[in-house]
C-alpha positions as CSV (number, residue, x, y, z in Angstrom):
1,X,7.5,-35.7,1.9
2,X,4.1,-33.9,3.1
3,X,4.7,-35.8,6.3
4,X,7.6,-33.5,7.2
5,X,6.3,-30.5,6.5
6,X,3.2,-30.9,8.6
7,X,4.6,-29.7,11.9
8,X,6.1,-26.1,9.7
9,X,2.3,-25.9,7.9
10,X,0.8,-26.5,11.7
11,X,3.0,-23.7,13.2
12,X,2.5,-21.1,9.8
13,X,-1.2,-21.6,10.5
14,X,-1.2,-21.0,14.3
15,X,0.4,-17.7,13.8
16,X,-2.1,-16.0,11.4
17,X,-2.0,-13.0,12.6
18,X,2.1,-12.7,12.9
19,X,2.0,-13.7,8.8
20,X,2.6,-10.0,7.6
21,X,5.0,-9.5,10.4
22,X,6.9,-12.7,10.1
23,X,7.5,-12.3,6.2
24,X,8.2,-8.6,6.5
25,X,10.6,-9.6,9.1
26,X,12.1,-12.5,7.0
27,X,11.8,-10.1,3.7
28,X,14.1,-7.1,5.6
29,X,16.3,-9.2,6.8
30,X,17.2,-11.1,3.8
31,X,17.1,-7.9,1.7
32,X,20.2,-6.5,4.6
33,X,22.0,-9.7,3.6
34,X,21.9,-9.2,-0.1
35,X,22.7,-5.4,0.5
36,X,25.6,-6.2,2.6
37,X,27.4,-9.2,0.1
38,X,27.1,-6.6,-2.7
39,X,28.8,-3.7,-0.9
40,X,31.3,-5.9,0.2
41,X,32.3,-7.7,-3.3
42,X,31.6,-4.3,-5.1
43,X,32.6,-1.3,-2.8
44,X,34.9,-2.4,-0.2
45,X,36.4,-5.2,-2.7
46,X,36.3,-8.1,-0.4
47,X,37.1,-10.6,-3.2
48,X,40.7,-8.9,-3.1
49,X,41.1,-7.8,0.3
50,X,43.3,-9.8,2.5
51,X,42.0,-7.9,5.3
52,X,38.5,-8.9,4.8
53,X,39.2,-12.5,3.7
54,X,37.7,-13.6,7.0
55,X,33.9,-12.4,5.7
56,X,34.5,-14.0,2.4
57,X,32.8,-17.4,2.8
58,X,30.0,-15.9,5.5
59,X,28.9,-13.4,2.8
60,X,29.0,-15.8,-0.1
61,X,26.9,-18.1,2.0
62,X,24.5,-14.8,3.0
63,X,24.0,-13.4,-0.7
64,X,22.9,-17.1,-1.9
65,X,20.3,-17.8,1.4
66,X,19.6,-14.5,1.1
67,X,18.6,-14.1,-2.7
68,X,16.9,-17.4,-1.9
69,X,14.7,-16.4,0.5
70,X,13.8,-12.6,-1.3
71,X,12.7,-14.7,-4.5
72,X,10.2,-17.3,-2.4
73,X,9.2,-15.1,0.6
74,X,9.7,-11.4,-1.4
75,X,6.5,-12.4,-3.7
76,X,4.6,-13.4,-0.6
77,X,5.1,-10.4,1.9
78,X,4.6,-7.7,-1.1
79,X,1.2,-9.4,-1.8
80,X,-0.2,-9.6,2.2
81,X,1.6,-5.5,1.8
82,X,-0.8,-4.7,-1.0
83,X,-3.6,-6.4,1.1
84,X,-3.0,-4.8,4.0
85,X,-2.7,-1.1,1.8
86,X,-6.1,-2.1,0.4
87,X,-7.4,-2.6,4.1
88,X,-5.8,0.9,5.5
89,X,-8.1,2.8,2.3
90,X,-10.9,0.9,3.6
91,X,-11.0,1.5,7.3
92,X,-9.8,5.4,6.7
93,X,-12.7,5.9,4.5
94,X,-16.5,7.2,6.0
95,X,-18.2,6.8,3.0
96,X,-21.4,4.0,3.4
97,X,-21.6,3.4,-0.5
98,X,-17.8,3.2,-0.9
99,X,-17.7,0.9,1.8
100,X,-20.7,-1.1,0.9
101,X,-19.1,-1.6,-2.4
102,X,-15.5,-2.8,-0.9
103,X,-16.7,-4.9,2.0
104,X,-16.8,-8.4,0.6
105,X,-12.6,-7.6,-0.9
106,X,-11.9,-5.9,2.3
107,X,-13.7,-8.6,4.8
108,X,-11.1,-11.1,2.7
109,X,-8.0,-8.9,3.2
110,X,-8.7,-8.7,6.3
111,X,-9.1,-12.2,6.9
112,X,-5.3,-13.0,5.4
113,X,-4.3,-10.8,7.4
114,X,-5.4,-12.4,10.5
115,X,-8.2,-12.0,13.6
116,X,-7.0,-8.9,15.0
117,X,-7.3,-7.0,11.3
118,X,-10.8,-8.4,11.4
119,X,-11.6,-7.0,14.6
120,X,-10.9,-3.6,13.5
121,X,-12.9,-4.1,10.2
122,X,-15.7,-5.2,11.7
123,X,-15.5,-2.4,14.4
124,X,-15.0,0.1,11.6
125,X,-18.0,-1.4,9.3
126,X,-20.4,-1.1,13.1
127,X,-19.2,2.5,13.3
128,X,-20.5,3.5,10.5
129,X,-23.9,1.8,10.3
130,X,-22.7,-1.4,8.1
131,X,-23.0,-4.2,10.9
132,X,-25.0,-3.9,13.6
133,X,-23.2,-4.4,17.4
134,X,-21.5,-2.4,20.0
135,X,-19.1,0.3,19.1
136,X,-15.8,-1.0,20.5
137,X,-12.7,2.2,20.6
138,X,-10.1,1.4,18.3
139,X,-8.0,1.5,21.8
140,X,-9.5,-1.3,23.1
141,X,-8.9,-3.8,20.1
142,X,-6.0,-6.1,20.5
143,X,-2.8,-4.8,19.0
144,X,-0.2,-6.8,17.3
145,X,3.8,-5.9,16.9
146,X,4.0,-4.2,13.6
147,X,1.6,-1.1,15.0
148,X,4.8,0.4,15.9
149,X,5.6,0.5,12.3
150,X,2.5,1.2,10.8
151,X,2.0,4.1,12.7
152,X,5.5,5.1,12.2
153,X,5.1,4.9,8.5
154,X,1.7,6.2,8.2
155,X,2.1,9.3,10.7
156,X,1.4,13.0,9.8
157,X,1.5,14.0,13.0
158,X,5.5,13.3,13.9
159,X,6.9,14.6,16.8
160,X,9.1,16.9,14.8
161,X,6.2,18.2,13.5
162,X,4.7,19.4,16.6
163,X,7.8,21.1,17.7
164,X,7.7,23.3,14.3
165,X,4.3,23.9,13.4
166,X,4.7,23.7,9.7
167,X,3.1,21.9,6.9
168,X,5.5,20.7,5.1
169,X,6.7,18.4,8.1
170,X,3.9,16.8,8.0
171,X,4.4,14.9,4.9
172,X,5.1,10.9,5.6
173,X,7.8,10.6,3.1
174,X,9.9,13.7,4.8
175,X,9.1,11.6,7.9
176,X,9.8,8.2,6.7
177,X,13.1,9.7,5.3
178,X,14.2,11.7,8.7
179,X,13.6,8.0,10.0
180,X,16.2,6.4,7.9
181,X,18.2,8.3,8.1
182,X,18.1,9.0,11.6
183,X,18.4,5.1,11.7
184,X,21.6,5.1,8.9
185,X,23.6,7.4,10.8
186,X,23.0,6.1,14.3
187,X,24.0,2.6,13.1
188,X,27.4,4.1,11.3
189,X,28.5,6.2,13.8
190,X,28.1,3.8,16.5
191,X,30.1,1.3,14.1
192,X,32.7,4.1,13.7
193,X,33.2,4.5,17.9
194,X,33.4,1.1,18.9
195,X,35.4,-0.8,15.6
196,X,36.2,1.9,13.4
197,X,35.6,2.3,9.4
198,X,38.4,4.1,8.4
199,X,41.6,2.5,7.5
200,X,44.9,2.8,9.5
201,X,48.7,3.3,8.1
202,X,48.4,-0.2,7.9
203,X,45.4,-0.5,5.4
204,X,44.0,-1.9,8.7
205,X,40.3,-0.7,8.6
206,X,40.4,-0.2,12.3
207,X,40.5,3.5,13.0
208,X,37.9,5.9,14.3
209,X,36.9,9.0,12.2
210,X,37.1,12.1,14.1
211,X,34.8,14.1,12.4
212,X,35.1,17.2,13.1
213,X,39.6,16.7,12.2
214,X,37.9,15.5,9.2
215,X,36.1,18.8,8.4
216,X,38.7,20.5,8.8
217,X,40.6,18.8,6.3
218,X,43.4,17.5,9.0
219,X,46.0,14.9,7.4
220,X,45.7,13.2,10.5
221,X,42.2,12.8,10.9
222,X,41.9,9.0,12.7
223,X,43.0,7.5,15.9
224,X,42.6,3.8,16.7
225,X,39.2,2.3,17.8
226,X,37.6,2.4,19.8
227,X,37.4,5.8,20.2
228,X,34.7,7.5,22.4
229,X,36.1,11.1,23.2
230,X,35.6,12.7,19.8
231,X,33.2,15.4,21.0
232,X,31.9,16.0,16.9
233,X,31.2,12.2,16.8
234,X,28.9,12.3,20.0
235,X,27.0,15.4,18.4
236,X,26.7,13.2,15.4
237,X,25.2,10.5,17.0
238,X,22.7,12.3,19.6
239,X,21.8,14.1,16.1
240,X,20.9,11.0,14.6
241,X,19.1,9.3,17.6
242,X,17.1,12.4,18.1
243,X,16.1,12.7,14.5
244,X,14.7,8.9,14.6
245,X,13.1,9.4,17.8
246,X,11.1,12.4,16.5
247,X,9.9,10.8,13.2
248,X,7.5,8.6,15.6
249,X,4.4,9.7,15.7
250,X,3.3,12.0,18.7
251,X,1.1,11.1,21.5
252,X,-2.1,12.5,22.3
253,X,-4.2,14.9,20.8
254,X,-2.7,16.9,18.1
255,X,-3.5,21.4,19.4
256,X,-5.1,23.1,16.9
257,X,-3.8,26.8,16.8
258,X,-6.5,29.3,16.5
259,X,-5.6,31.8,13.2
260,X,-6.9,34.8,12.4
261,X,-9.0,33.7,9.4
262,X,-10.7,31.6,12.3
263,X,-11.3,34.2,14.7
264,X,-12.8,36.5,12.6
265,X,-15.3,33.2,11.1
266,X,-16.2,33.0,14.8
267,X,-17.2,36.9,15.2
């Protein structure tokens, strides 16, 4: 039996540094699955619905693979997450003794976590006087996939944010949640235009919502998909991508506005 499994243990240790990204991935996707199967048995009633008879044996199949795979990989992607939290209060700190104290934990995090995460601890741990070599920009270290969504999910410096200059904007969790939802409503809307999710005379769920008929209160207020000339529905969606697309974070520098309280510091 350890025979067979050899190759799989000799390809999991070749990608080290894809572990966190790999499980993550598996993790999310599995998680979808098992989101999906219980909307469908307990909002849309697919156990009933002749319509959706068709998904019935797919989702069965997802919800047990899927509930599967959360309770083996879950365990194992929230513990590398907790390592990799542990790592990010490490390398953001500038305090010697409280680094001194945390190295030997955060040299082992770092070392789950793969080559690249050491790279940046040890560049961290020389920029602040803890290891002795060559300062290397954080730049120039290697970058791996899930930087886009680290950054995304550690940013106070959104896009939104720059375009009002306030605060309050700044706060990851407001960001993280214009992300998702962004993300929710872009995904919806473009499942609304292209199969529908309304249902039809028939209890066909094959229309297209017009949204703004809908507002209105229309009796009529579906036509069959796909649909693409509901002017309300585009607004919707370029709402939705845009909101997304400014929750990443910002590039460059971030201006700092001069205030008053400043200028009159200065004189």
């Amino acid at each position: 039996m350890t025979g067979i499994f050899t190759p799989l243990k000799r390809w999991w240790e070749s990608k080290r540094d894809r572990h966190m990204f790999i499980l993550g991935t598996v993790s999310f996707l599995a998680f979808s699955v098992v989101m999906w199967s219980i909307v469908y048995f307990f909002f849309l009633g697919g156990a009933q619905d002749p319509d959706l008879e068709h998904l019935r044996n797919g989702t069965w199949a997802g919800l047990f693979i899927g509930f599967t795979v959360l309770i083996f990989v879950g365990p194992e992607f929230i513990h590398y997450q907790g390592r990799w939290s542990f790592l990010m209060e490490v390398m953001s700190s500038s305090s010697r003794p409280e680094l001194g104290r945390q190295r030997k934990e955060a040299e082992e995090a770092a070392t789950l976590l793969g080559s690249v995460w050491s790279a940046r601890l040890k560049a961290h741990f020389i920029e602040h006087g803890l290891t002795k070599g060559r300062v290397t920009p954080i730049e120039d270290l290697e970058s791996v996939p899930e930087d886009i969504l680290i950054n995304w999910w550690r940013t106070d410096d959104s896009r939104f944010s720059r375009m009002l200059d306030v605060e309050f904007l700044r706060e990851p969790w407001l960001n993280r949640s214009f992300g998702f939802v962004g993300f929710l409503m872009t995904i919806l809307q473009l499942c609304n235009m292209s199969f529908g999710i309304v249902r039809n005379a028939a209890e066909e769920r094959i229309n297209t919502l017009v949204i703004w008929d809908w507002l209105k209160g229309e009796r009529i207020d579906s036509v069959p998909a796909p649909y693409f000339d509901d002017i309300s529905g585009w607004f919707v969606l370029l709402v939705s991508v845009f909101l997304l697309w400014a929750s990443f974070p910002a590039s460059g520098e971030r201006p700092e506005f001069e205030t008053t309280e400043t200028r009159m510091e200065e004189e």
